[in-house]
Rosetta silent file (secondary structure, phi, psi, omega in degrees, C-alpha in Angstrom):
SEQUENCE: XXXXXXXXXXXXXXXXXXXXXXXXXXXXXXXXXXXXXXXXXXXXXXXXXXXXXXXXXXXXXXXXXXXXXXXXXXXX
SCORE:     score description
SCORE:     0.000 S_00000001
   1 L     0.000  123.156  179.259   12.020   15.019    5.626 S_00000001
   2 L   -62.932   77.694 -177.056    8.816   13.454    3.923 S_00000001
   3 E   -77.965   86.023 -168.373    7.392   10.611    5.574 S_00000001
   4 E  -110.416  141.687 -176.160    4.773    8.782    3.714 S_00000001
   5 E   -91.840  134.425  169.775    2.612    6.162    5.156 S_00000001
   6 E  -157.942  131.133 -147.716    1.004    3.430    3.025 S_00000001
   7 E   -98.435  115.307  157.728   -1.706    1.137    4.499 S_00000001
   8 E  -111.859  134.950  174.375   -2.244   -2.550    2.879 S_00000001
   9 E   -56.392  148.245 -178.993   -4.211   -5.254    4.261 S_00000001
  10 L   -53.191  154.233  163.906   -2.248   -8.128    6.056 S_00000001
  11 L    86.881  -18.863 -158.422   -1.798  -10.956    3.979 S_00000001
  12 L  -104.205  -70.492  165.657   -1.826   -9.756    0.545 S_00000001
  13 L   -46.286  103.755  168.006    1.572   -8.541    0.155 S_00000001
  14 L   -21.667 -177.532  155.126    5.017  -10.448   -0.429 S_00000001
  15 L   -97.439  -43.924  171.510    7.798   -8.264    1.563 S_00000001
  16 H   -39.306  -44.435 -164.562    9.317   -8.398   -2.146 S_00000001
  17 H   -58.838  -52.939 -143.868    5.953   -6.512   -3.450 S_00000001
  18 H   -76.892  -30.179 -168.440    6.125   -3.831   -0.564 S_00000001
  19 H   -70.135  -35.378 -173.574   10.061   -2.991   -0.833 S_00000001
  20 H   -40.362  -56.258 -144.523    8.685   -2.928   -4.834 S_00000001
  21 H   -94.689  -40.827 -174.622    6.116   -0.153   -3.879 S_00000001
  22 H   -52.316  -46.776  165.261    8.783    1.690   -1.145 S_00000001
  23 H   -68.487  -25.933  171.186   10.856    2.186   -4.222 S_00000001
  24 H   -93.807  -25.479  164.667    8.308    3.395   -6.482 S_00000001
  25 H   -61.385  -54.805 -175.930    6.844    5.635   -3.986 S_00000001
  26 H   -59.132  -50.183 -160.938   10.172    6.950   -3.414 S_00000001
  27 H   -75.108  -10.805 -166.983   11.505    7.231   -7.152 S_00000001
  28 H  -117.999  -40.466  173.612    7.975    9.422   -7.733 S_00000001
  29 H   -60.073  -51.088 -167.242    8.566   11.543   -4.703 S_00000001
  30 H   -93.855  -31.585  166.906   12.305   12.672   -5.708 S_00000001
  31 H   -49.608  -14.557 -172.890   11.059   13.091   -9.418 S_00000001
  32 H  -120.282   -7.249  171.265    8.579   15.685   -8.471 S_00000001
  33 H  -135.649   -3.779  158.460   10.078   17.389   -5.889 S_00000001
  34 L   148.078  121.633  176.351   13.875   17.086   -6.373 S_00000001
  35 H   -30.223  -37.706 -172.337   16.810   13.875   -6.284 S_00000001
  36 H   -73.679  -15.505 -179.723   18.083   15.285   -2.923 S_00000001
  37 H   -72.667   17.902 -164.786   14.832   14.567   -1.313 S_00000001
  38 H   -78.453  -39.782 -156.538   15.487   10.750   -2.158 S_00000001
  39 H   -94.847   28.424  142.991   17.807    9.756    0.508 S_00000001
  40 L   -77.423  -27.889 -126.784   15.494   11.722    3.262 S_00000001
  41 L   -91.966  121.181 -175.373   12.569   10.346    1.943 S_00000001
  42 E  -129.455  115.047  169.796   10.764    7.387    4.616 S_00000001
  43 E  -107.458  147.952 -171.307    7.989    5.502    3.466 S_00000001
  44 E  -115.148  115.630  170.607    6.289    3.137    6.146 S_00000001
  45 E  -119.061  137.017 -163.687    3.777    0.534    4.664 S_00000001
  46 E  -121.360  123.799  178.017    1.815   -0.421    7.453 S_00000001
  47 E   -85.595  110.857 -158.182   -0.448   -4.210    7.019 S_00000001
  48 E   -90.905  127.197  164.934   -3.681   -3.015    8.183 S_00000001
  49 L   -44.963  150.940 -164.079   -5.768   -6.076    9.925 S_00000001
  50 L   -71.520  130.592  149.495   -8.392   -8.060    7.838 S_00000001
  51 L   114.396   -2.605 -161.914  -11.756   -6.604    8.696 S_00000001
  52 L  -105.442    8.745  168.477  -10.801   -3.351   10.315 S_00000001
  53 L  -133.353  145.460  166.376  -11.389   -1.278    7.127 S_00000001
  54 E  -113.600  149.674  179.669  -14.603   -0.614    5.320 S_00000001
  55 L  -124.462   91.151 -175.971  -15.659    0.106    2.167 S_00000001
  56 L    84.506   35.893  167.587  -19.425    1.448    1.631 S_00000001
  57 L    88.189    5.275  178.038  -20.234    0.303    5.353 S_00000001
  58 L   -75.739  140.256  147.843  -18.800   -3.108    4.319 S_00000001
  59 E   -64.539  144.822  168.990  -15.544   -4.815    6.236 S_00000001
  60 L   -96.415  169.086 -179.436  -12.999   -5.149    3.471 S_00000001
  61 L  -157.200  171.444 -166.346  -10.983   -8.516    4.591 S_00000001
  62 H   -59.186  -52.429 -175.640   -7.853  -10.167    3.344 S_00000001
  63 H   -63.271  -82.726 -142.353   -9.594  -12.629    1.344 S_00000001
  64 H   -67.894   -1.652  168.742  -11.887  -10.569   -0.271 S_00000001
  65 H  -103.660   -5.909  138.106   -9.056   -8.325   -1.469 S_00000001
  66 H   -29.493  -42.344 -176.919   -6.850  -11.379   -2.883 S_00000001
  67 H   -58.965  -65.182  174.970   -9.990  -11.724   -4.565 S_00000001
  68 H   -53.685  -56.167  177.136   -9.962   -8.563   -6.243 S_00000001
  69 H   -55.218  -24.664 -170.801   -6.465   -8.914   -6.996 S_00000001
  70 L   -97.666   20.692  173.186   -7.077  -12.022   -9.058 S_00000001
  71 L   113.321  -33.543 -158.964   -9.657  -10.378  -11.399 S_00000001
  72 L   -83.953  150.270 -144.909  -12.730  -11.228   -9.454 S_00000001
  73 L   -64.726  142.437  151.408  -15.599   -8.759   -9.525 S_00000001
  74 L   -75.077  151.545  171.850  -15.769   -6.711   -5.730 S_00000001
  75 L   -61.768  142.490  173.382  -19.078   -7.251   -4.051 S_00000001
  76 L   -86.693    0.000    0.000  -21.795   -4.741   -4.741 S_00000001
């Protein structure tokens, strides 16, 4: 049974958005490897705290990926 983990930052994500992505994750998973894998298939999305991931030695944070999400440039 296929278990896939997918990491978001706290904060950003509805619950609507996540069951959104649990379903699209899934629906991509039984297209490529076969319908019966669907109703095995367990994705976990896990809300990762603001600051505890980096990006180029950076903290990524809640805010600054809201940020991102609305269009605005990431910091260089």
């Amino acid at each position: 049974m296929p278990l896939i983990d997918v990491k978001v930052m706290e904060g950003v994500l509805s619950t609507e958005q996540k069951q959104a992505i649990a379903r699209g994750v899934t629906d991509v998973f039984a297209d490529a490897v076969g319908e019966p894998a669907r109703g095995v298939t367990w994705v976990v999305i896990q809300d990762v705290a603001s600051g505890q991931w980096t990006m180029g030695g950076q903290a990524v944070t809640t805010e600054g990926v809201q940020e991102l999400l609305r269009g605005a440039p990431a910091p260089a």
